[in-house]
N, C-alpha and C positions, 0 to 999 in steps of 0.2 A: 257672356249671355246673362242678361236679367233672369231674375227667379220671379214664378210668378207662385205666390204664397195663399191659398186658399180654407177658410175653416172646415174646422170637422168635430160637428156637434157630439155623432154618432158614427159608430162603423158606418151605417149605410151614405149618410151624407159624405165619411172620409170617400167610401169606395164611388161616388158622383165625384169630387170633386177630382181625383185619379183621370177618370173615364173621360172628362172633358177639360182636361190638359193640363192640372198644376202640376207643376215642378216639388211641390211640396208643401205640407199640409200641418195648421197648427189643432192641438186638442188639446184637453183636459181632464185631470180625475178631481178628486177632491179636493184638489189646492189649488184651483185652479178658480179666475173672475169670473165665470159662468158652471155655477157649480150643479146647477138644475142641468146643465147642457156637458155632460160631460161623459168618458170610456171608462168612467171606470173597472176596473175588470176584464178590459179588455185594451188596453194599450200595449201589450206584449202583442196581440191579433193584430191592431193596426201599423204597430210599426212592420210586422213580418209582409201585411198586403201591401205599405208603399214599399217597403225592400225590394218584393219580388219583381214589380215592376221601372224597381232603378228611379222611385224618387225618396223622398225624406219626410220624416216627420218631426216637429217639434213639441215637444211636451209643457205646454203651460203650468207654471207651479208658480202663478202671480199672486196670490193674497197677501195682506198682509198680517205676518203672522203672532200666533202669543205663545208665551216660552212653553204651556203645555202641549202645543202642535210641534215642536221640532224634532219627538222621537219618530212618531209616526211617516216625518215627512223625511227624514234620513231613510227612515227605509225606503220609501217611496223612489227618492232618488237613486238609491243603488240598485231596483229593483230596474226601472228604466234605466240607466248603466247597463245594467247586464244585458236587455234585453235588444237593446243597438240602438235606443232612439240618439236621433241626428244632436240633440242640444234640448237643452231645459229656455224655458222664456221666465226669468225673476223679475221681482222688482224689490223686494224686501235687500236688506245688505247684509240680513243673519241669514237667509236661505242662500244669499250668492255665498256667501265664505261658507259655509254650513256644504254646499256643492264641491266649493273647489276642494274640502278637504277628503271626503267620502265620496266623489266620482271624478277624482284631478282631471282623466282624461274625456269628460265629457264637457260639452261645450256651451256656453253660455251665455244667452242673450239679453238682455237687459231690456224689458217690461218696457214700452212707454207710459207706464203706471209710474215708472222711475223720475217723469220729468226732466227726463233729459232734454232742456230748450236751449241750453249753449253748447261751443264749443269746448271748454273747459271744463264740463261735466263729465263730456265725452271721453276728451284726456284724460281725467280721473279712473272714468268705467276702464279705457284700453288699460292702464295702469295696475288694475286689479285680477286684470287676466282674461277679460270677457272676450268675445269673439264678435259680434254683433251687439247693435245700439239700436233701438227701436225707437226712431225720432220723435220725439212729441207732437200731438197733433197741431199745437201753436205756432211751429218753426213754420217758417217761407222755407221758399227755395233759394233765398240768398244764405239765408242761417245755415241750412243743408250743406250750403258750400262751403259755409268755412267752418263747418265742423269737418266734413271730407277732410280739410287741409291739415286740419289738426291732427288727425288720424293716423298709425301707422297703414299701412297698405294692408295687410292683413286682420286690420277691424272691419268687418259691415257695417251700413249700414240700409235700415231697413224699414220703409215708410207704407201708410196705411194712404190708400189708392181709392178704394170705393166702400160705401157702405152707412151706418148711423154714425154720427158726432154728438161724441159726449160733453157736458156741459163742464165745468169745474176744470180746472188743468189738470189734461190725459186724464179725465174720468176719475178724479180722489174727489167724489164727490162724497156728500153726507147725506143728502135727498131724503131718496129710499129709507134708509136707516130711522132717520126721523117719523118719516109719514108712514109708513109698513112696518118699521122693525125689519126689514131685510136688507141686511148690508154690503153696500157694493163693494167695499174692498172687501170684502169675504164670500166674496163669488154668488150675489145674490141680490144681483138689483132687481128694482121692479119697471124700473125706465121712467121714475116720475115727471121725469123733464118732456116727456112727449104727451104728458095727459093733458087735457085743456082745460082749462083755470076759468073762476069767474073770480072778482073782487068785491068782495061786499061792505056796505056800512050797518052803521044801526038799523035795525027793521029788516036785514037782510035783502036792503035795495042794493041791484046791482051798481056798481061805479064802472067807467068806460075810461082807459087811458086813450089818450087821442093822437098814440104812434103813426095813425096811418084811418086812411078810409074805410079801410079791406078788416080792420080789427086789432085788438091787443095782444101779441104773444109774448111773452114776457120769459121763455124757457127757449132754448132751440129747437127747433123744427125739420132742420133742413138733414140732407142726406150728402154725402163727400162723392162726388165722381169726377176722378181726375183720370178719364179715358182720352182725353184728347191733349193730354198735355203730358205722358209719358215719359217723350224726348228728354224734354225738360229738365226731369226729375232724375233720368239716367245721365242728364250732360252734370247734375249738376254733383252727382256721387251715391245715387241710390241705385244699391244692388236688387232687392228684393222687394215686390209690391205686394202689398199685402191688403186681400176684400175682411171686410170684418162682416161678422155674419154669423158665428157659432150656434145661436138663438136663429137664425131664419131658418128655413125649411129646404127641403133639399130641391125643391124646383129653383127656389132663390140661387143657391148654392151651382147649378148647373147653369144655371141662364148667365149670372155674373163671372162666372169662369171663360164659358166659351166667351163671351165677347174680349172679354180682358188676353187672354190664350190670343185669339186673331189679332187682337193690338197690338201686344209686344211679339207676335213674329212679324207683323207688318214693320213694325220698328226695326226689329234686329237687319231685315233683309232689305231697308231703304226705302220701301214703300209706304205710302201715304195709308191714313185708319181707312178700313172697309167700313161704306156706310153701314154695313149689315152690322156690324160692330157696336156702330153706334144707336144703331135701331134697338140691338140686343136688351141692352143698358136699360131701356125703358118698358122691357117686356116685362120684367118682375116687378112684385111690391117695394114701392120707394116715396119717399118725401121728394118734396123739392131740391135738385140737382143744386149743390154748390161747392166751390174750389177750396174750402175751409180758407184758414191761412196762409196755404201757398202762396199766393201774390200779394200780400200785406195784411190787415185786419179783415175777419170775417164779416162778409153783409147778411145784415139781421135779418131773418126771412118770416113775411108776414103772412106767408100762405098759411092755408088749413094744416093742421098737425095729422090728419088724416094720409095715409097711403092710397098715391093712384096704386090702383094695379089693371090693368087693361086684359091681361089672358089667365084663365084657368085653368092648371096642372092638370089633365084627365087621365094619365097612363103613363106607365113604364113598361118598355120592352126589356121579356124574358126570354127570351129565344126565337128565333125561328125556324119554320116548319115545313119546309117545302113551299109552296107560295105563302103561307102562310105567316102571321105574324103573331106570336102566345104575347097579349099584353094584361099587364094588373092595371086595372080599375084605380085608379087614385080621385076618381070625381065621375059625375054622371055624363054620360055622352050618349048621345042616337044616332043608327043611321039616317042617312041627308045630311049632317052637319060639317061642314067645311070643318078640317083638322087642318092643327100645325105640327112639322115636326121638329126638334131639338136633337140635332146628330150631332157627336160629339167629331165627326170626320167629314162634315158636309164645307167645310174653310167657313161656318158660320151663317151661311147662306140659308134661313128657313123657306121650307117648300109645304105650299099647301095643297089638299085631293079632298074631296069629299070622301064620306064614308059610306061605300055602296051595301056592303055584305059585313056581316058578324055571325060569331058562333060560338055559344055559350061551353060550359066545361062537359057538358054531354054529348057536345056536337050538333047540339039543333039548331038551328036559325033562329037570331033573336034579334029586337032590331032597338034596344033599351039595356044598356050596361048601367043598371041603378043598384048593383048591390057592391057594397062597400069590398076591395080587393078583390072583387069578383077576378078570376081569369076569361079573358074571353081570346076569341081567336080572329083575327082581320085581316082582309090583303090591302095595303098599300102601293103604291103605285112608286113610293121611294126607299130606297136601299136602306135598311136600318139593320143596328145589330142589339144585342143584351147593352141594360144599360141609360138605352136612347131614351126621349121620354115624347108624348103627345102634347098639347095644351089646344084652348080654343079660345078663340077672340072672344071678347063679354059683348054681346049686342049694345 
């Protein structure tokens, strides 16, 4: 069975992407490429929540590092050792041997920070002991293959499925660092590659390159969704799909799961993708849809660097009440307004109702849920549990 691999910025986002069906879930503390977005303090908690419910967690500890970080990060890893997580995600080769000496029995996956784009690299990585290879996002799926080949049976390996693409190979980018001061291989990008650019000469007149009708983008723009082409990637030796996302928000986080979740069981049981699936895909904030390098050089994408996003998060269900439904507030909503819902057990399938009746936390009748977390109280007409979340189409 494919693993399907989802981020987890935060407990809350770890405990969304649990809810709506990963197999198991990447995060981070301080050593980790998203270091604004990271448990610290709390990865002992989240490995104990995917434990309980029988999936995995892997502990990012990708930066790269300078020799007065390596005490700190020895403890770090035996710390996570102790505490059960599944495997560390590196890409430095002083934190992998630094690992294998102070946590031998824990397991270790190799960063695609690593650059790992051959087969021969790969060989190297199984050589050192690693458990998983984290494909670079340059490889095809013909390279896939013959690094599989290369492979003892007992390496993963483990490819990035949907989500942003980073510019530079596997994101050793310098970007950020130059133009902020904050450094992406030190868990602290700022995404300069998605700002939009003008080009100027003397006088500060703009200059126009003449790529295309549509405009100049001159950085990547586009977004990675390889939901339709799963098979593929499983014929050709990928165990583990993995959404990037650590920095999106946990609607992102829920919506990209469940459609991915309905794909690869469609996959596993011989069935063709549900279009609900594919609808999914396009419900949250995204660039322009492209296959990266899986089927040869990337195409340049000339669209706006702007994110559609077509529905907004309004609510997360926290219990219910007898007909009733306790939801937080995550965005303003009224009664009369066509609601969607996001159930993590509906096969993916969203169901819309209008919203007749609400009831604020004192119980009155209110018909304007405009306070920020407010709890309010609503019946639905669809089966929801804790968890679930609301959204509304954008006029």
């Amino acid at each position: 069975m494919a693993e399907l691999l989802a981020p987890a910025g935060d407990i809350e986002k770890l405990k969304t992407a649990l809810h709506f069906g990963a197999d198991a879930v990447y995060a981070g503390g301080g050593f980790s490429l998203r270091a604004d977005k990271s448990m610290d303090g709390d990865m002992a908690e989240g490995i104990r929540l995917a434990h309980e419910v029988g999936k995995k967690l892997y502990a990012a500890v990708n930066i790269y590092a300078r020799d007065d970080d390596f005490t700190a990060i020895a403890d770090y890893i035996k710390m996570l050792d102790a505490s059960g997580a599944d495997g560390i995600i590196a890409a430095d080769p002083g934190i992998i041997s630094l690992a294998r000496k102070c946590a031998p029995n824990l397991h270790v996956h190799v960063s695609t920070q690593a650059n790992t784009t051959n087969s021969y690299a790969a060989a190297f990585w199984a050589d050192m002991g690693v458990k998983r290879i984290v494909a670079a996002r340059e490889m095809s799926i013909e390279n896939i293959k013959r690094m599989r080949d290369m492979l003892p049976g007992d390496v993963e390996i483990e490819s990035f499925v949907h989500g942003a693409m980073c510019i530079s190979y596997s994101g050793r980018c310098l970007l950020s660092d130059y133009l902020t001061g904050r450094g992406s291989n030190r868990g602290d990008c700022a995404q300069p590659c998605r700002w939009e650019y003008t080009i100027t000469a003397g006088g500060n007149k703009p200059l126009t390159i003449g790529e295309s009708d549509r405009g100049s983008y001159i950085l990547n723009s586009a977004d990675m969704c390889m939901i339709e082409h799963l098979k593929e990637l499983k014929d050709a030796g990928v165990y583990s799909f993995k959404i990037e996302g650590r920095m999106k928000t946990r609607y992102y986080c829920a919506s990209a799961v469940s459609a991915y979740r309905a794909a690869i069981d469609a996959m596993e049981e011989g069935r063709s993708l549900p279009p609900s699936a594919l609808e999914e895909v396009n419900k949250h904030s995204h660039r322009t849809y492209s296959t990266g390098f899986y089927f040869g050089d990337a195409k340049v994408s000339y669209e706006t660097s702007r994110p559609a996003q077509e529905y907004d998060f309004v609510g997360i269900v926290l219990a219910r009440d007898g007909d009733e439904y306790v939801v937080e507030q995550r965005g303003r909503f009224k009664c009369g307004e066509v609601l969607e819902t996001l159930c993590a057990e509906s096969g993916n399938t969203a169901k819309t109702f209008t919203l007749e009746h609400m009831r604020g936390g004192d119980g009155e009748e209110i018909t304007d849920a405009k306070l920020v977390r407010e709890k309010v109280r609503i019946i639905c007409p669809v089966p929801m549990r804790e968890g679930d979340m609301l959204r509304r189409r954008r006029a």
